[in-house]
matplotlib code that plots the C-alpha trace (Angstrom):
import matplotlib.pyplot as plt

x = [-2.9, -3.4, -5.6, -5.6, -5.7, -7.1, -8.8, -7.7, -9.1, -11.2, -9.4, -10.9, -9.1, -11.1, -14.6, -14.3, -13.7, -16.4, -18.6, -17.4, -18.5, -21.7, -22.4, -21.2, -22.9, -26.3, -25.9, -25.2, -28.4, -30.3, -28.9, -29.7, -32.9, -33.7, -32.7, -34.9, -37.5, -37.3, -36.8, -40.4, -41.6, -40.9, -41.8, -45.2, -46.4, -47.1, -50.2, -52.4, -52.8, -55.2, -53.5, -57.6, -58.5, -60.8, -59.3, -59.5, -57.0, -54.8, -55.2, -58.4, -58.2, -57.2, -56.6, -58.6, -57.3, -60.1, -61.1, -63.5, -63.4, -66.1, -64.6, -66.6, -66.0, -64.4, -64.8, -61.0, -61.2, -57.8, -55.9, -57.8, -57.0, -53.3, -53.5, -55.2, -52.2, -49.9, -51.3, -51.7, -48.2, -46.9, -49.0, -48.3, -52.0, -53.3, -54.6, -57.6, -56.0, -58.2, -57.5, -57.2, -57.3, -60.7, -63.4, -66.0, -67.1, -70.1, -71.1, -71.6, -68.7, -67.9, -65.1, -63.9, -62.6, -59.3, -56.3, -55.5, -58.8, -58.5, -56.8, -56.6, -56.6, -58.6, -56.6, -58.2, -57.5, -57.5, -58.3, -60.2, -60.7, -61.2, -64.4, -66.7, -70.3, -70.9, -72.4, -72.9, -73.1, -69.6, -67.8, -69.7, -66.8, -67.2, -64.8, -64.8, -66.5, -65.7, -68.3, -69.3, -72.7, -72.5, -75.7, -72.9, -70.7, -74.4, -73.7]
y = [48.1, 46.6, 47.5, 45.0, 41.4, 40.0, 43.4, 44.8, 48.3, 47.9, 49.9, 51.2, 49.2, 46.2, 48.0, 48.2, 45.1, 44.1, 46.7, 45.5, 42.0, 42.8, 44.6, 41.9, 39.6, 41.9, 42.5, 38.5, 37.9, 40.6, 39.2, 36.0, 36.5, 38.7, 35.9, 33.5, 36.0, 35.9, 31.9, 31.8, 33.9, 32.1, 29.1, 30.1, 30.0, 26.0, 26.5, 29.2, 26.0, 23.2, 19.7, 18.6, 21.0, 22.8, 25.8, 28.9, 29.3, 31.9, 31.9, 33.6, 35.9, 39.4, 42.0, 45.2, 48.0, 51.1, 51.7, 55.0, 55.1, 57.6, 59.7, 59.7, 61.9, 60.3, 56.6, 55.9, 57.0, 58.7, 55.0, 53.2, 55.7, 55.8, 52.4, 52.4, 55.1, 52.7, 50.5, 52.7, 53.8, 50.0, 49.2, 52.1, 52.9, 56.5, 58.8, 61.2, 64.3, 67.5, 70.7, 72.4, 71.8, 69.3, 68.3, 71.6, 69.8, 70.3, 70.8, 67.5, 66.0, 67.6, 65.7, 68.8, 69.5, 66.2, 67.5, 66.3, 65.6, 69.0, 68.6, 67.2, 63.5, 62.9, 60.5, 57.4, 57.3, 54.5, 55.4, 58.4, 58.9, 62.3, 63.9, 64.9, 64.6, 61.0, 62.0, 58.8, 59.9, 61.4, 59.1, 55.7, 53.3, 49.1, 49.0, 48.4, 50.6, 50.7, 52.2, 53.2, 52.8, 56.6, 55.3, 52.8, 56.0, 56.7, 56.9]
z = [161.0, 164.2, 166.7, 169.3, 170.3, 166.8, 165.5, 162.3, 160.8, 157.8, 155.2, 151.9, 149.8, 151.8, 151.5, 147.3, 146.9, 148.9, 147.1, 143.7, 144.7, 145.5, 142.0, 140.3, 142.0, 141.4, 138.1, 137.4, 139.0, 137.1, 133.8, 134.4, 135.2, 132.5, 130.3, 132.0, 131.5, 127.9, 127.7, 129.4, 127.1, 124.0, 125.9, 126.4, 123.1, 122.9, 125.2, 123.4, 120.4, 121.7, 120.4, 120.5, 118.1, 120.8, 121.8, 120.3, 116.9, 116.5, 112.8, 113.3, 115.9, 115.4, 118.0, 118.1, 116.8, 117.1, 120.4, 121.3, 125.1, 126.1, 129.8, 132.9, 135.8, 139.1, 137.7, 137.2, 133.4, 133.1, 134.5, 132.0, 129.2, 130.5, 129.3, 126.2, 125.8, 126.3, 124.2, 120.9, 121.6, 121.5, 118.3, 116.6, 116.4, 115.9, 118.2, 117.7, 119.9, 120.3, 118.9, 121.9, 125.3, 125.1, 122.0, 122.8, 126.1, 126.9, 123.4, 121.4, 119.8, 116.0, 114.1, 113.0, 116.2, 116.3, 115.5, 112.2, 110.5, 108.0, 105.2, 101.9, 103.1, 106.5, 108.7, 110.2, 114.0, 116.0, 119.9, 121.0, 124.7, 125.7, 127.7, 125.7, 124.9, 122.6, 119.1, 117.4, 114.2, 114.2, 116.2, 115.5, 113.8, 114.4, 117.2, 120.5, 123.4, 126.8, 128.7, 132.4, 134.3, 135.8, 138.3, 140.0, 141.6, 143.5, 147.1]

ax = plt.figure().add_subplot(projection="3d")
ax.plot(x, y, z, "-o")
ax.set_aspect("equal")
plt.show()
């Protein structure tokens, strides 16, 4: 339809073809660079070898897998247990839940307590982080442990 000298009306048959365009367009980018994505990644794997011999060798390395992360008040302990979470759940490592709502905080840590540990075979668990009070006879495994200096969150 014209409108004028030169002016036409945009129709809707103009404005979904543009529209369709556009998502096309957008999802061709988002492919490709998902692809790229993953073309880096295998990629990358050439420079964790040292060619000299003097970097560090896979062969021996092995990730951790039991971590006891002990909770501290107001010191950012639930984003790092988030991603210990996260972690577990993408290794398909074991967590060490509580019965109830929390391990008998403030009394000191009793295995007996984890979800899962009665029974006629006792679980191993692979990451505990919960508050409760550290009892190193009951938690103590050779693992890793993360732990916060409580005198640093002095004002």
């Amino acid at each position: 339809m014209r409108l004028g000298l030169g002016c036409y009306r945009v129709g809707p048959t103009w404005l979904w073809k543009a529209l369709l365009v556009f998502v096309a367009i957008a999802f061709a980018g988002q492919l490709l660079g998902v692809i790229y994505n993953k073309s880096l990644q295998q990629d990358r794997s050439w420079w964790l070898f040292s060619s000299d011999g003097q970097g560090p060798s896979l062969g021996f390395c092995r990730p951790r897998s039991h971590v006891m992360f002990l909770k501290t008040h107001k010191t950012a302990s639930s984003t790092v247990l988030n991603i210990l979470y996260r972690y577990g759940e993408e290794k398909d490592l074991r967590f060490a839940l509580p019965l109830g709502y929390q391990f008998g905080y403030p009394l000191p840590f009793n295995a007996h307590r984890v979800k899962g540990y009665r029974g006629p075979r006792v679980a191993e668990f692979s990451i505990m982080g919960n508050h409760m009070r550290f009892n190193k006879p009951e938690v103590l495994h050779r693992g890793v442990f993360i732990t916060s200096n409580p005198l640093q969150n002095i004002s």
